[in-house]
LUMDOVEX-479399 format. One line per field, with one value per residue (C-alpha): residue number from 0; x, y, z. Coordinates in steps of 0.25 Angstrom, whole numbers, plus 5000, padded with zeros to 4 digits. Example, Ala and Ser with C-alpha at 12.3 -4.5 7.8 and 13.67 -1.06 7.14 Angstrom:
<nodes>
n: 0, 1
u: 5049, 5055
v: 4982, 4996
w: 5031, 5029
</nodes>
This chain:
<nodes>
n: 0, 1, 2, 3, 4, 5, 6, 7, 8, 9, 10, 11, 12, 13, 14, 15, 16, 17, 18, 19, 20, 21, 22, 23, 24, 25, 26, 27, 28, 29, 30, 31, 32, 33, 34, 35, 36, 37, 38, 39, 40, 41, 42, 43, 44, 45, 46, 47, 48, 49, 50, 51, 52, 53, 54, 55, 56, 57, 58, 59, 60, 61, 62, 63, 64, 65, 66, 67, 68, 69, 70, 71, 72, 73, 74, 75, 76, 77, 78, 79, 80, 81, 82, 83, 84, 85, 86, 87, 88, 89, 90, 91, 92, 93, 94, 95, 96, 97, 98, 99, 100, 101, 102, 103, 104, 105, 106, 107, 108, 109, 110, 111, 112, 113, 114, 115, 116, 117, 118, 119, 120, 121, 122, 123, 124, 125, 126, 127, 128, 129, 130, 131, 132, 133, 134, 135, 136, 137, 138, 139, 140, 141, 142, 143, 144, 145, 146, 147, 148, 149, 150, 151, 152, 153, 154, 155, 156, 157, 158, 159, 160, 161, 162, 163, 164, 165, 166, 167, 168, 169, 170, 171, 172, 173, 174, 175, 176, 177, 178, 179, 180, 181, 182, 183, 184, 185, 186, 187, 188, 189, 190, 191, 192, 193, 194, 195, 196, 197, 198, 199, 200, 201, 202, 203, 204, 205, 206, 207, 208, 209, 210, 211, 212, 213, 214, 215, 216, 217, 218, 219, 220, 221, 222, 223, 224, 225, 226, 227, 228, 229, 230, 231, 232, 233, 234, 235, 236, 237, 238, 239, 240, 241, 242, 243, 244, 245, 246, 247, 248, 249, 250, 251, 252, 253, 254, 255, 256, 257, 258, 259, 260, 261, 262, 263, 264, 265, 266, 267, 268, 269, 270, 271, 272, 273, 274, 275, 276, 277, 278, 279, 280, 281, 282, 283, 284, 285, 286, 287, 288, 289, 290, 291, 292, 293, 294, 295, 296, 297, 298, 299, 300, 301, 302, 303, 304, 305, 306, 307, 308, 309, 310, 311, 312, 313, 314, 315, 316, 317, 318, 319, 320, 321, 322, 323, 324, 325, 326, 327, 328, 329, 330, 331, 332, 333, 334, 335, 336, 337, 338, 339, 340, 341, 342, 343, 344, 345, 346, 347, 348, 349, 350, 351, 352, 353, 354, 355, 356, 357, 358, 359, 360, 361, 362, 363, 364, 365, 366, 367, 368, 369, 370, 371, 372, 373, 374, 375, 376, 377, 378, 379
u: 5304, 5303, 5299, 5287, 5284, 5283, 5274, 5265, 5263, 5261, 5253, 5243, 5244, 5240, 5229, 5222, 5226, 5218, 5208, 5205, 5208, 5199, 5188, 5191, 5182, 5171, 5170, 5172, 5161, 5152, 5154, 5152, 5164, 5164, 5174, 5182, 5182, 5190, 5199, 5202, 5202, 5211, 5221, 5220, 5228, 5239, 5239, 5248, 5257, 5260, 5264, 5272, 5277, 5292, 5293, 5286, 5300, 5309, 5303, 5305, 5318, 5322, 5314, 5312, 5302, 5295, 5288, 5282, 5276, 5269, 5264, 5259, 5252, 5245, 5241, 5235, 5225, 5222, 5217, 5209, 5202, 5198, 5186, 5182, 5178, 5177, 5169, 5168, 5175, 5183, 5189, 5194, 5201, 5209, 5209, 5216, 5226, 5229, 5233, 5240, 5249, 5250, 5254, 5263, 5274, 5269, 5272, 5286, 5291, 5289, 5293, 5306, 5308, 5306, 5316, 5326, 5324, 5327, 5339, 5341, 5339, 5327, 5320, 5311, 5305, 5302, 5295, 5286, 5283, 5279, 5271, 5264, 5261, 5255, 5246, 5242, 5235, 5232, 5223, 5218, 5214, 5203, 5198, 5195, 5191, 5181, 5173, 5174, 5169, 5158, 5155, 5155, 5158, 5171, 5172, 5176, 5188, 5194, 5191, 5198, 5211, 5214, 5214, 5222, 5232, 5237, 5245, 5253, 5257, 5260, 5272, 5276, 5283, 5292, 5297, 5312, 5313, 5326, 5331, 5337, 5338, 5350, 5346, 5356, 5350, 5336, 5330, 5320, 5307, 5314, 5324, 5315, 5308, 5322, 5321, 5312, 5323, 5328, 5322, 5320, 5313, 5303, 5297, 5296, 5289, 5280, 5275, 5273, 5263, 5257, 5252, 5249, 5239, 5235, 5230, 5225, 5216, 5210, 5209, 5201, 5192, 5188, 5179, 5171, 5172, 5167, 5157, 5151, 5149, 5142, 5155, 5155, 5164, 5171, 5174, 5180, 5189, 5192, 5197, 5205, 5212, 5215, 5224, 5232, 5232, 5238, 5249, 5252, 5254, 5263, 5271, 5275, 5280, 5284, 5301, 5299, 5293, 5302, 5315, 5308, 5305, 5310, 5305, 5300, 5292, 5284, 5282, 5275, 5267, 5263, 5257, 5253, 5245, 5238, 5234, 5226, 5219, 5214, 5209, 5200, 5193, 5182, 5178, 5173, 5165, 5168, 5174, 5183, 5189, 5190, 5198, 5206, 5208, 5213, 5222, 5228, 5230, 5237, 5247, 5250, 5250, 5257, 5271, 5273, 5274, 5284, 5292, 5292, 5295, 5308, 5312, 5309, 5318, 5330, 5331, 5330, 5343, 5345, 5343, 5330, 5322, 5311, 5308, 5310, 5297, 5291, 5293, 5286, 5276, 5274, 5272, 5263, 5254, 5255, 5248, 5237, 5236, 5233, 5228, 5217, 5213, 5213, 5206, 5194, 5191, 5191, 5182, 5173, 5173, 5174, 5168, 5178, 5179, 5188, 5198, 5202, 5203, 5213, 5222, 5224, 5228, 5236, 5245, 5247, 5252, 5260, 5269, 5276, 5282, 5288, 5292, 5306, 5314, 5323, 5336, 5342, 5352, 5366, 5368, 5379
v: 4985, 4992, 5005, 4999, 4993, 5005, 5011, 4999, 5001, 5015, 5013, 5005, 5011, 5025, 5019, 5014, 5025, 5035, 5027, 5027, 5041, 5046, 5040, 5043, 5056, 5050, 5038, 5047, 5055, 5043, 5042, 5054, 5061, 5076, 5085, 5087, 5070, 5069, 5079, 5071, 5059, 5063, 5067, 5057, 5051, 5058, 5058, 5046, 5047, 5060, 5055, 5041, 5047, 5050, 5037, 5029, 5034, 5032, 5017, 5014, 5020, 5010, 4998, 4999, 5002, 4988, 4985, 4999, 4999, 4986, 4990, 5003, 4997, 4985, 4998, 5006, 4994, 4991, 5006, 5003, 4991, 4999, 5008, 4997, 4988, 4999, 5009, 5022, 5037, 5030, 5019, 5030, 5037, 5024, 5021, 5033, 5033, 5019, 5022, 5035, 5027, 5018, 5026, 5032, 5021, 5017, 5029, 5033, 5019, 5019, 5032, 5029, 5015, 5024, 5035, 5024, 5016, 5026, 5034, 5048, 5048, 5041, 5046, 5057, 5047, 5035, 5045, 5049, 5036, 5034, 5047, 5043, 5030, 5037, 5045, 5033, 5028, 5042, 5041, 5027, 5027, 5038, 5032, 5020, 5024, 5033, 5023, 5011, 5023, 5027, 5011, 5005, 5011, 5019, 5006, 4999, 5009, 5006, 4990, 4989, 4997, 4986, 4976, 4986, 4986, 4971, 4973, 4986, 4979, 4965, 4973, 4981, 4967, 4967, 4982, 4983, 4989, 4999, 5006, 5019, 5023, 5022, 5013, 5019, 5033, 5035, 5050, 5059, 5066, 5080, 5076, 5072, 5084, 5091, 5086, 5097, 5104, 5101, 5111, 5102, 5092, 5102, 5107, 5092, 5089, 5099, 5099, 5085, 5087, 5097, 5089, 5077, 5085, 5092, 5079, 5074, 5085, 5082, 5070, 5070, 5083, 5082, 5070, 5079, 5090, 5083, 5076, 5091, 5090, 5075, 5071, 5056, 5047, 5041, 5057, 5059, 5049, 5052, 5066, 5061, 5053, 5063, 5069, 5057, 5057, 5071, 5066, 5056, 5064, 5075, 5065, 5061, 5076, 5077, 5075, 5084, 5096, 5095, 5096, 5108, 5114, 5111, 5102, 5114, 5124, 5109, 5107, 5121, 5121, 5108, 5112, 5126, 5117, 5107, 5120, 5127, 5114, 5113, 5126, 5127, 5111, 5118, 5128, 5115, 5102, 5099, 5085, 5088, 5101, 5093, 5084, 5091, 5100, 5089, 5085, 5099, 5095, 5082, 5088, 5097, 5088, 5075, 5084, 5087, 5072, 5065, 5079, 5079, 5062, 5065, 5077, 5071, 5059, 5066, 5076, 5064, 5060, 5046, 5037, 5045, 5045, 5037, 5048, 5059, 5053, 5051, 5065, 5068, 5061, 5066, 5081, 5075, 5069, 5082, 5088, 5076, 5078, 5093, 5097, 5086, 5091, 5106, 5105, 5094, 5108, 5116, 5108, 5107, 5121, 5128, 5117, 5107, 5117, 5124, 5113, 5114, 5129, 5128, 5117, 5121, 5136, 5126, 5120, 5134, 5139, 5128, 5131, 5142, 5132, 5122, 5134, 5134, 5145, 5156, 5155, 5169, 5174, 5177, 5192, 5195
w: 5199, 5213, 5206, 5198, 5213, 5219, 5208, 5208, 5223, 5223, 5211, 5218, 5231, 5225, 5217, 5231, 5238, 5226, 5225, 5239, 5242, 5230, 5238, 5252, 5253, 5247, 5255, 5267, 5263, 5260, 5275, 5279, 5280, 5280, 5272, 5284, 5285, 5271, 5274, 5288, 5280, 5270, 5281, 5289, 5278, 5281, 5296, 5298, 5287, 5291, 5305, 5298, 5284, 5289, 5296, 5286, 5278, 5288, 5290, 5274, 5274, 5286, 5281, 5267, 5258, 5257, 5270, 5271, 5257, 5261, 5275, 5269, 5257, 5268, 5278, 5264, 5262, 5276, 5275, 5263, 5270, 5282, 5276, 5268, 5278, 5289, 5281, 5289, 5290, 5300, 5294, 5283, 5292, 5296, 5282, 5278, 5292, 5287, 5273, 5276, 5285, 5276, 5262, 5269, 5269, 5256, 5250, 5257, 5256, 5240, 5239, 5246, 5238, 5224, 5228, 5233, 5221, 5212, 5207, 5207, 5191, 5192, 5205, 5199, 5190, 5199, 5207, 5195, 5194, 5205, 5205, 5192, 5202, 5212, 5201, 5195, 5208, 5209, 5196, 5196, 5211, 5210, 5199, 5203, 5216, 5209, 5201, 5212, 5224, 5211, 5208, 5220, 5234, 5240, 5249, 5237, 5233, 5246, 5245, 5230, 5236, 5246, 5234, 5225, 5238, 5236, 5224, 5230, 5243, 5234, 5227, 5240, 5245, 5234, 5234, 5241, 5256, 5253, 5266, 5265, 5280, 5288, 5300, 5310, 5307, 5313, 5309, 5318, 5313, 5314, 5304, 5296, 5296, 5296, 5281, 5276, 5278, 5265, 5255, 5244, 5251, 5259, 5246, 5241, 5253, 5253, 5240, 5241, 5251, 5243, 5232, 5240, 5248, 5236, 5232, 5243, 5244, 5230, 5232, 5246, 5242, 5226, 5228, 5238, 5229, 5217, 5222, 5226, 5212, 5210, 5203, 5203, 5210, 5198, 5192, 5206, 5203, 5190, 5193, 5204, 5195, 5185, 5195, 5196, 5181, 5180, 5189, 5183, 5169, 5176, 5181, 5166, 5165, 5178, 5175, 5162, 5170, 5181, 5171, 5164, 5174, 5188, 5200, 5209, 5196, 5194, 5207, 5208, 5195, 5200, 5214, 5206, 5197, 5209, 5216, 5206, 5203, 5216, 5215, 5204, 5208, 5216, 5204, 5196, 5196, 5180, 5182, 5169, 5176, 5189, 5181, 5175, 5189, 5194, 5184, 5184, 5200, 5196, 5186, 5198, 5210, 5200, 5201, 5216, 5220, 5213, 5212, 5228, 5231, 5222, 5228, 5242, 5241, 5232, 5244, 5255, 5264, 5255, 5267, 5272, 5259, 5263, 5277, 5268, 5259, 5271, 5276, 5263, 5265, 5278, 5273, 5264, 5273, 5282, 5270, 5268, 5282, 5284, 5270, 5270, 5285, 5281, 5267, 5276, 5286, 5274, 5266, 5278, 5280, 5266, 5256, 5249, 5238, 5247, 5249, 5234, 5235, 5247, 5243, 5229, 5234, 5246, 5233, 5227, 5240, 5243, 5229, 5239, 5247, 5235, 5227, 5227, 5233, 5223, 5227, 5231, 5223, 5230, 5229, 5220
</nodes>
């Protein structure tokens, strides 16, 4: 029962978050924001929770999981409200500060009640599930926001998330608040940081941040590239969502793959995958090849997320599972941060063609710091 809460939840609360996200940049635009404005916008996102991520896990593991899935989903739909009362390129900046916060504790505190709901045996699965959840709301978001932004006006995407957010924070007030953390024992930032110092957990860490970014950066920069290309809205949407579809596909093959042929060699094909994708999207405007570039991306990317949240909580101390995610999605919100940033400047400078080029050869380079190291053998 608490695990078909948690994916209802995150079920609904990726559905907004997609359809909203999907939009974002061309709403901004519709106001006059510059390349360099979506790129700030984008990381604006990330600001926050990069500052609160660690403590947002620290705060579940003492409290429980409940009340900060309800403040967190409350706070998302606030954020929604603001630009559509307040429309300007300011109040999406607020909007966006405002929902990062936000996401954060949602996203740790379900996490944390997944793992700790879970057995050993059954851990990897749960987290597919919840996966395939994500993926879900990562496919029907951008749909919908496509034809409503074609239909009507971006505005509306915004004012038909708040509704959709009702549902998700109903269930929230009946999840359990399971505490984890040792009340007497109170840990410091450096120790948390001294947790990268576990191998395993590093490499988790940092190819979770790799494919988040990764799809931040599709998400925030394609709609500006297609609509180069007089692509309508709704297509925009449509091949958005095909990504979310591959993921969820990979995710039925995702136990069978990692048997055959090991956690890390999926890992790298995966990233492998994603980064030639994103290389060969600027040499096209066929919306069939778009599509199916972008499937390719999400067969890739759909493998690096559920691979990292179970390796992440099976190398956490037991009673600091909940900072530990948090920590994850610190590194994660460090890379939505810079990357979005980064790739704004360049697409400023070079043309938003560039930005594909450098972040596919970004995740290609990035393989040399998940791959896993030989063991030397002992001389005889």
């Amino acid at each position: 029962m608490v695990i078909s809460m948690v994916l209802l939840i995150i079920l609904f609360f990726q559905t907004v978050m997609n359809m909203t996200r999907a939009i974002l940049s061309l709403f901004a635009t519709e106001m006059g924001a510059s390349t360099f404005d979506i790129g700030m916008l984008t990381a604006v996102y990330a600001f926050f929770p990069l500052i609160f991520a660690i403590h947002a896990g620290r705060i579940t593991d003492k409290i429980g999981d409940r009340l900060p899935v309800i403040l967190g989903l409350v706070g998302v739909t606030v954020g929604m409200a603001i630009p559509v009362f307040l429309p300007s390129l300011l109040s999406l900046y607020i909007s966006q500060l405002i929902i990062g916060v936000s996401a954060v504790f949602i996203t740790v505190a379900l996490q944390n009640l997944l793992g700790n709901v879970s057995s050993e045996h059954n851990r990897d699965r749960n987290y597919s599930y919840f996966g395939m959840s994500v993926a879900f709301g990562s496919m029907i978001g951008p749909i919908v926001a496509g034809y409503m932004g074609e239909s009507f006006s971006f505005s509306s995407v915004f004012l038909s998330s708040i509704f959709l957010m009702i549902f998700p924070i109903f269930i929230s007030l009946f999840i359990p608040g399971i505490k984890r953390q040792d009340k007497e024992k109170i840990y410091s930032f450096q120790s948390s940081v001294r947790l990268l110092k576990i191998p395993v957990l590093r490499k988790a860490l940092i190819s979770s941040a790799l494919v988040l970014y990764s799809k931040d950066i599709f998400v925030a920069y394609f709609p500006i590239f297609a609509k180069e290309y007089d692509i309508p809205t709704s297509s925009i949407g449509w091949i958005i969502a095909i990504q979310g579809f591959a993921i969820i596909l990979v995710r039925f093959f995702l136990n069978a793959l990692t048997e055959k042929l090991g956690r890390d060699r999926v890992l790298i094909i995966s990233v492998f995958i994603a980064g030639i994708s994103f290389l060969f999207i600027p040499f096209t405007e066929n919306i069939f090849i778009l599509g199916a570039l972008s499937a390719l991306m999400g067969l890739g990317l759909g493998c690096g997320q559920p691979l990292s949240m179970t390796t992440t909580f099976n190398a956490s101390p037991k009673s600091r599972t909940g900072e530990v995610l948090g920590l994850r999605l610190a590194s994660n919100r460090l890379s939505q941060l810079i990357a979005p940033a980064f790739f704004g400047l360049v697409g400023s400078w070079l043309g938003i063609f560039s930005v594909f080029f450098i972040s596919g050869t970004f995740l290609i380079g990035g393989l040399f710091a998940i791959k896993p190291h030989k063991k030397r053998k002992l001389a005889s």
